[in-house]
N, C-alpha and C positions, 0 to 999 in steps of 0.2 A: 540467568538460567534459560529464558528464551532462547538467545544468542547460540546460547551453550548447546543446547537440544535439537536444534536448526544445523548446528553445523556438521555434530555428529550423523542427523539424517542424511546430511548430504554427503560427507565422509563415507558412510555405510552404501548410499547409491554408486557412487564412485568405483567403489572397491567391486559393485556388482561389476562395474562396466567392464572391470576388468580382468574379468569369470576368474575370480578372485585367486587370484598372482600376485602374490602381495612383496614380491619384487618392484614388479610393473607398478603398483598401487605406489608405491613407496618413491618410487623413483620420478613418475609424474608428478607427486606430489612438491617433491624436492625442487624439480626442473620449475614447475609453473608458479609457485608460490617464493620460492628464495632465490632461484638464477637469475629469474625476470623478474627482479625486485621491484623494479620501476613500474613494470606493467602493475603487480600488487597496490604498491604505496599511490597510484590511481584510485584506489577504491579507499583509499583513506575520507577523502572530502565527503562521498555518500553518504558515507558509514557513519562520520561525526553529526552529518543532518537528521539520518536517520535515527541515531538515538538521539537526538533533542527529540525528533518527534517521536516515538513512542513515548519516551516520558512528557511531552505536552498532552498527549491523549491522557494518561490519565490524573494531571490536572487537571483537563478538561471534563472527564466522568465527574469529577468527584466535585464538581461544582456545579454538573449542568442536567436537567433531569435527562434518561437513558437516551426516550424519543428524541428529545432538542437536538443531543449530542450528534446521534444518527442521522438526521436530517441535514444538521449543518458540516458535518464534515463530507459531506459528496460536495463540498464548495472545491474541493482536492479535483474534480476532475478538471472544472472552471480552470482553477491555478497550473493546471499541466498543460488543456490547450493553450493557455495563452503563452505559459513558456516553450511548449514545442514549437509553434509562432515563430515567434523571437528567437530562440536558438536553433530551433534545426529547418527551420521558412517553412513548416508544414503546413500543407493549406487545408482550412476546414469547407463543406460543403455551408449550401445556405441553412440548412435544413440542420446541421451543426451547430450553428452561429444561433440556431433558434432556441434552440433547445437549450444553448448557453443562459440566452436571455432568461426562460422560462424558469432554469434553475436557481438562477440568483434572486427572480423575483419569489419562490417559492421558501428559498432559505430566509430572504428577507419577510416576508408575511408571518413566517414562524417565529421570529425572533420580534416584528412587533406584539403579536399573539401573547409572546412571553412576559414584553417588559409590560404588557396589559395586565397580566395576571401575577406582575408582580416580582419576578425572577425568585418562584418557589423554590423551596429546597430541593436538593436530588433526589436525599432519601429521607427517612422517619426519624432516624438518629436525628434530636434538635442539640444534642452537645456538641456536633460536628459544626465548626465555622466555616460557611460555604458563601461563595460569591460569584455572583452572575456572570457580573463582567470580566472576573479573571478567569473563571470557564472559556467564557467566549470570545477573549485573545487569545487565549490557550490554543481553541480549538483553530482560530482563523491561521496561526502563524502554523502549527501543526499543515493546515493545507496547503499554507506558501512552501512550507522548508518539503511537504511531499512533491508540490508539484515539480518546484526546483530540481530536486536530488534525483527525480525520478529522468527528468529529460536533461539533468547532466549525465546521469549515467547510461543513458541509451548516446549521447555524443562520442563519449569516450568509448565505448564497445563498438561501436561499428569498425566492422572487418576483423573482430577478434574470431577466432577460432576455439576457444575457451569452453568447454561444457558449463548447461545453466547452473549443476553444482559445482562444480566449482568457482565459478564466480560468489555463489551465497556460501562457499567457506572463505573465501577471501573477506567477502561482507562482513560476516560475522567475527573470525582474527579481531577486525578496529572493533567489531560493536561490544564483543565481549570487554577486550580490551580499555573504552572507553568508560564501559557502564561499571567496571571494578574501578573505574578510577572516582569516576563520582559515588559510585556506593560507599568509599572511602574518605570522600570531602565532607559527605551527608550523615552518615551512619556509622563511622570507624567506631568509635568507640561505644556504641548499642552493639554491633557487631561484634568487636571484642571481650564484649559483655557477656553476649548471650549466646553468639555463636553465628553462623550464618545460616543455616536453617531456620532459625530461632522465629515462629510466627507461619510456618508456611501451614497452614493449615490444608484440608482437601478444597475448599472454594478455590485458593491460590492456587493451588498447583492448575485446575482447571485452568484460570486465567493465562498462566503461565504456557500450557499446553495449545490454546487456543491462540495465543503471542506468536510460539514457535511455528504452528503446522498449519494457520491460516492460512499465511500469503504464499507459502506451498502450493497449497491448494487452487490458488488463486493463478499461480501461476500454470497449474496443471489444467484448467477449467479452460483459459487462454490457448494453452496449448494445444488441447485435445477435441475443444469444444469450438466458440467462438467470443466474440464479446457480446453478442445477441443473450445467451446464455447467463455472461456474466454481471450483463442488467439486470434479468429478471432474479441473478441473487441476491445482486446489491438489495433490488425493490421488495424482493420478498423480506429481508434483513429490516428495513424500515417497519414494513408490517409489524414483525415478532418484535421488535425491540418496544414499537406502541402497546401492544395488547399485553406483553409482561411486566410494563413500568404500569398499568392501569390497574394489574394484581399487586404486582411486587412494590409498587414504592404512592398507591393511592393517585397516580397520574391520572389526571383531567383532561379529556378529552374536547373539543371544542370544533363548532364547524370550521372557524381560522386557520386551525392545526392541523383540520384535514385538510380544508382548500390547502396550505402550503405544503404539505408533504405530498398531497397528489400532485400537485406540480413540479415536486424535485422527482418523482417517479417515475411521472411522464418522461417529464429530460430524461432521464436517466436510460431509458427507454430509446430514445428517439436519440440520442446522442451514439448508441451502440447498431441501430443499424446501416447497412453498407452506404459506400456514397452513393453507389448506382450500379444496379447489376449489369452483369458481362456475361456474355453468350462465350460458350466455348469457340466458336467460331473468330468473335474477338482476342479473345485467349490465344487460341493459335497464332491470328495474326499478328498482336503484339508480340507473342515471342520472338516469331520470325523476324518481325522488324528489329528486335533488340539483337539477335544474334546478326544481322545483317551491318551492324556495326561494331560486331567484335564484343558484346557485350556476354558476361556467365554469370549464371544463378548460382547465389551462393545464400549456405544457410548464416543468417546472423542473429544475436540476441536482439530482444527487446525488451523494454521493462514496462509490467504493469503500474497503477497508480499505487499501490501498497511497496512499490523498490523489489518487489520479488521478478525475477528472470523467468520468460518464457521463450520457445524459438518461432521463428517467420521465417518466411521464404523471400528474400528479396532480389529484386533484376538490379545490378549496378552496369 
């Protein structure tokens, strides 16, 4: 349902772009999604990574208390720099490189933190059978399969031409696609039973809406904003997730859990801003220099750590 509500936003954005001509709508649709099948069936691989990970996330919830959860899945940034790295040679500053450190020693201190205290339950329900440590592969592989998918799918889009929604209707095609196919391996017949609404109560749908219109957001925040920005949401996001697990599920707070989430903060922090500021005057110069070798700006996609598309301005 996610998938589902994700791709109609983006369908509906679409149609605005094209002060809705729904000739036009229709026909782009066609051309970009069915005649360039191959550029489509590209977005297969993400798509299938992506939905393993939303559903590792919440195997991961539903074993790991809310805070852990949030803390240790910013290992996802970890896992992209080193696959941007490795796939696309992108270089990190020193100051990058630190704050890598910082993160991993921080996720790591919370998760000694944990197994100290025991690897409590998540929530108060004790008829729930919950396990630590399959939360917390859950969660790690979750951050390998995002970091992966995310800096595959910025390899494959460069020089595309593609709108960001349209890309996350192609996304969604497999993901929908994918996640009926497991809903089906898992559930056919509960589902047959009962219906496929059967269970969605208002919490759900929350969840559900929150699935959809997040990485939206995330990718508009990127777009509009910077990643300066988009640290102090993540970091704020840590905050609320501690102080409601300490109402909502009896979570224990401890000086270890703050030392380690203050330092995935920090990172988090300090991972986002610039390598080094640029005087407009450099600015110019560099352009100069690039046009002086026949080089055009051209806009291309990027992809956040969550797989959602935002645009940049890059010099090729």
């Amino acid at each position: 349902m996610a998938e589902i509500l994700k791709g109609i936003t983006c369908l509906l954005l679409i149609f605005i772009q094209k002060q809705g001509n729904l000739r036009q709508f229709a026909a782009s649709l066609y051309d970009s999604i069915l005649v360039q099948y191959m550029d489509t069936l590209k977005l297969a691989v993400p798509s299938l990574i992506y939905t393993l990970q939303n559903n590792l996330q919440y195997v991961a919830i539903s074993n790991l208390p809310a805070a852990t959860f949030q803390v240790t899945y910013q290992l996802k940034i970890l896992t992209t720099a080193v696959f941007s790295v490795l796939m696309l040679r992108k270089s990190l500053s020193r100051l990058q490189w630190l704050s890598l450190l910082l993160l991993f020693a921080g996720v790591a201190i919370v998760q000694v933190e944990q197994q100290q205290a025991g690897g409590k339950p998540a929530h108060k329900d004790q008829g729930m059978q919950q396990s630590y440590m399959v939360g917390l592969v859950a969660v790690v592989v979750s951050c390998l399969s995002s970091g992966f998918a995310g800096v595959y799918f910025e390899k494959i889009l460069k020089g595309s031409t593609a709108s960001v929604w349209l890309r996350n209707v192609q996304l969604g095609i497999f993901g929908t696609l994918l996640g009926l196919l497991g809903l089906w391996s898992t559930e056919g017949a509960a589902v047959a039973q009962h219906g496929f609404f059967f269970g969605y109560t208002p919490l759900v749908w929350g969840v559900i809406l929150n699935q959809a219109f997040g990485g939206l957001l995330v990718a508009l925040v990127v777009k509009y904003a910077d990643n300066i920005l988009k640290g102090f949401a993540t970091s704020f996001s840590i905050v609320v997730s501690t102080v409601a697990s300490i109402y909502l599920f009896d979570f224990h707070l401890n000086l270890l859990f703050a030392l380690g989430a203050g330092l995935v903060i920090g990172a988090v922090y300090l991972y986002s801003l610039p390598k080094g500021p640029l005087s407009s005057r450099s600015l110019v110069g560099a352009a100069i220099q690039q046009q002086g070798h026949g080089a055009q700006s051209k806009e291309l996609p990027s992809v956040t750590t969550d797989g959602f598309l935002s645009k940049s301005v890059l010099i090729s």
